[in-house]
BAKELO-862001 format. One line per 10 residues: number of its first residue (from 1); their letters; for each residue x, y, z of C-alpha. Coordinates in nm, 3 decimals. Example, Ala and Ser with C-alpha at 12.3 -4.5 7.8 and 13.67 -1.06 7.14 Angstrom:
// residues 2
1	as	1.230,-0.450,0.780 | 1.367,-0.106,0.714 $
***
This chain:
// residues 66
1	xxxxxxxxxx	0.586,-1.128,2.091 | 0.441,-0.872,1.835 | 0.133,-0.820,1.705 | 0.123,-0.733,1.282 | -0.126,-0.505,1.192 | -0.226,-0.368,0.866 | -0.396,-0.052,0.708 | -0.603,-0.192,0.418 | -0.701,0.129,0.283 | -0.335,0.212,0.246 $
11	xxxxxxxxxx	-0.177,-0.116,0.175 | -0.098,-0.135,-0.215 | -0.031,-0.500,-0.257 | 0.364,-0.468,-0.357 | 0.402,-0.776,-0.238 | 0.772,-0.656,-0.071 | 0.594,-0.814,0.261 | 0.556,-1.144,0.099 | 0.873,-1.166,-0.069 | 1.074,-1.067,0.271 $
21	xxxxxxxxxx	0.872,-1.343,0.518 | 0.623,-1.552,0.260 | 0.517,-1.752,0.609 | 0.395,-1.431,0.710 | 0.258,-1.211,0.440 | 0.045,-1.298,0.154 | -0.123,-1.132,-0.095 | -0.404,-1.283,-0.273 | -0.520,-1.246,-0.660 | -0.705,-0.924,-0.560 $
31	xxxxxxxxxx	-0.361,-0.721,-0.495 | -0.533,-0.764,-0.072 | -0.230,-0.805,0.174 | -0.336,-1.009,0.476 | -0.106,-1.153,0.768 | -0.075,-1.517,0.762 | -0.117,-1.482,1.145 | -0.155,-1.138,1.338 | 0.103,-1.234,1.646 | 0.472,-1.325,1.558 $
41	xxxxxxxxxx	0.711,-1.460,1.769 | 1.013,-1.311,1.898 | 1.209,-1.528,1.631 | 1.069,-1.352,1.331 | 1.087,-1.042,1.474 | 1.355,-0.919,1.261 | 1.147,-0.981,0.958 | 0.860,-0.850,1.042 | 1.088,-0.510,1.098 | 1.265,-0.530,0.758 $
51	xxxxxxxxxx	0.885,-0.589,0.608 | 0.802,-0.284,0.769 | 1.062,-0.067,0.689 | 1.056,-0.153,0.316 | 0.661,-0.103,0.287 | 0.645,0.174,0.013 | 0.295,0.292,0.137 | 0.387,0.231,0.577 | 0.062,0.026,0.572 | 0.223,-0.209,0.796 $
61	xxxxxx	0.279,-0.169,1.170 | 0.394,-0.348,1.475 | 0.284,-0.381,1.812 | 0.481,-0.488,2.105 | 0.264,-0.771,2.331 | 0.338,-0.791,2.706 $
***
């Protein structure tokens, strides 16, 4: 498992997150990016990576869990 976490103060609300995994991304009327849930599953691993790598601002990171 991984654990999403997010810099608010540098997240811009692109919305690239959302539109890569909706079920785990979303960002609200207020341009705010929040994770639907803050640990992901080993199945949705790969787009939590892609979401990552495509953030323009690298407000986004990932955590492994043990």
């Amino acid at each position: 498992m991984i654990r999403i976490e997010v810099d608010p103060d540098t997240c811009i609300g692109s919305g690239i997150c959302e539109s890569i995994a909706e079920d785990l991304f979303h960002v609200g009327d207020d341009g705010a990016m929040t994770p639907v849930t803050d640990v992901v599953s080993d199945e949705r691993e790969d787009a939590v990576t892609q979401a990552v790598a495509r953030c323009p601002t690298s407000a986004i990171r990932i955590r492994s869990e043990s």
